[in-house]
N, C-alpha and C positions, 0 to 999 in steps of 0.2 A: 690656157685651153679655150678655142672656140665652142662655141655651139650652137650647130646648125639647126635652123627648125625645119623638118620637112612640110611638103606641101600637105595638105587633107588628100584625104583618098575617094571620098565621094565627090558626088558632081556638085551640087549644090555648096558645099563648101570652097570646093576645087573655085568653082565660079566669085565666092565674094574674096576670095584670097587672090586671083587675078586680077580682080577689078579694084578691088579696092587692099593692096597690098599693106601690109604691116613697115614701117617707115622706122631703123636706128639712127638715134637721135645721140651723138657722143661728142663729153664737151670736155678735152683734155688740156689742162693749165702747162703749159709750155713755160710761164713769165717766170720770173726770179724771183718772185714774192707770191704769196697769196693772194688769193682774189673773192670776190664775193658776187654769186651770184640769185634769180630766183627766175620760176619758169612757171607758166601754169597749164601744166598740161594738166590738170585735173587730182589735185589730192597730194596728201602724203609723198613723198620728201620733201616735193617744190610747193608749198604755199607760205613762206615767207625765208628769208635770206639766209643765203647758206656757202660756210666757209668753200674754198676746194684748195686746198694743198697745195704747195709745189709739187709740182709731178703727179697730180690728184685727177683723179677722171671721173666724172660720171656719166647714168648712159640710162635711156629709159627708150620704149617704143611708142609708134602711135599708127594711127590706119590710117592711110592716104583717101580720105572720102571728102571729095571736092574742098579745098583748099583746108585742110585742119589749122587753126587759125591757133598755133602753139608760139606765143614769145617768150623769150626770155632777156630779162635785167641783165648786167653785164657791168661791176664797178671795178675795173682792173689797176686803176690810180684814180686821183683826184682830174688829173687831165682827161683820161679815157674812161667815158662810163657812159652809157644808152643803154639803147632797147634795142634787138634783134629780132628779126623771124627764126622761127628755129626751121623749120623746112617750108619753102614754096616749091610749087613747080617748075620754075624759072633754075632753081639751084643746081638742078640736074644729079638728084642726089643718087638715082636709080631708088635705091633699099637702104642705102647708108648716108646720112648724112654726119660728116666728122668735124668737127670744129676744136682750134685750136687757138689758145689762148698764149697771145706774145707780150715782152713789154707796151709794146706800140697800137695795139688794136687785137681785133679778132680775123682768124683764116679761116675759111672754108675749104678742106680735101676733098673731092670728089676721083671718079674716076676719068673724069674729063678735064677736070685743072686743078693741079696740084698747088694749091696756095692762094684761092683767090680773099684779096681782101675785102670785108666785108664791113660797111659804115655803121656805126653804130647810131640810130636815131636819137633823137634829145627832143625835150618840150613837144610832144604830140605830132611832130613833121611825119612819121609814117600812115596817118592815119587820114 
């Protein structure tokens, strides 16, 4: 079951939910094993590491006001493990940004490219 949020009905609200829209953030393990990751978008569940399943998904929101500066750790093997952005502007998320977790690295789905591969940073190189 989806669910949709609708938009506010006043103007003032109307207006920061335009401008500054609400951003899903969903991180679905694809790999064949387990993986470990953490995120800090601010609080409870992501402030330190956490299992996800096979076939495990999680999924949180954030407000797109001038770049939300949300990464997340990423330990998929001993070979594959960094740091990612969770949403930039460059990603083309629209509303959704979908990430998908393979043996070999991490994908990003959008409605624009279905499956771009995304590097994971190591030792502070995104910063």
């Amino acid at each position: 079951m989806s669910v949709v949020v609708a938009p506010p009905t006043n103007v003032a609200a109307g207006l920061l939910w335009e401008l500054f829209p609400m951003v899903n953030v969903t991180i679905t393990n694809n790999a064949t094993h387990e993986v470990w990751y953490m995120c800090n978008n601010k609080g409870p569940p992501h402030d330190r590491l956490y299992k996800l399943g096979l076939g495990g998904v999680t999924q949180w929101a954030i407000r797109d006001i001038a770049f939300p500066l949300v990464w997340c750790y990423m330990h998929i093997n001993d070979g594959v493990q960094g740091v990612f952005w969770a949403f930039l502007p460059k990603y083309r998320c629209d509303r959704h940004c979908d990430w998908w977790v393979q043996d070999d690295g991490l994908y990003l789905h959008t409605r624009y490219d279905d499956g771009q591969y995304i590097w994971l940073y190591q030792d502070g190189e995104f910063f």
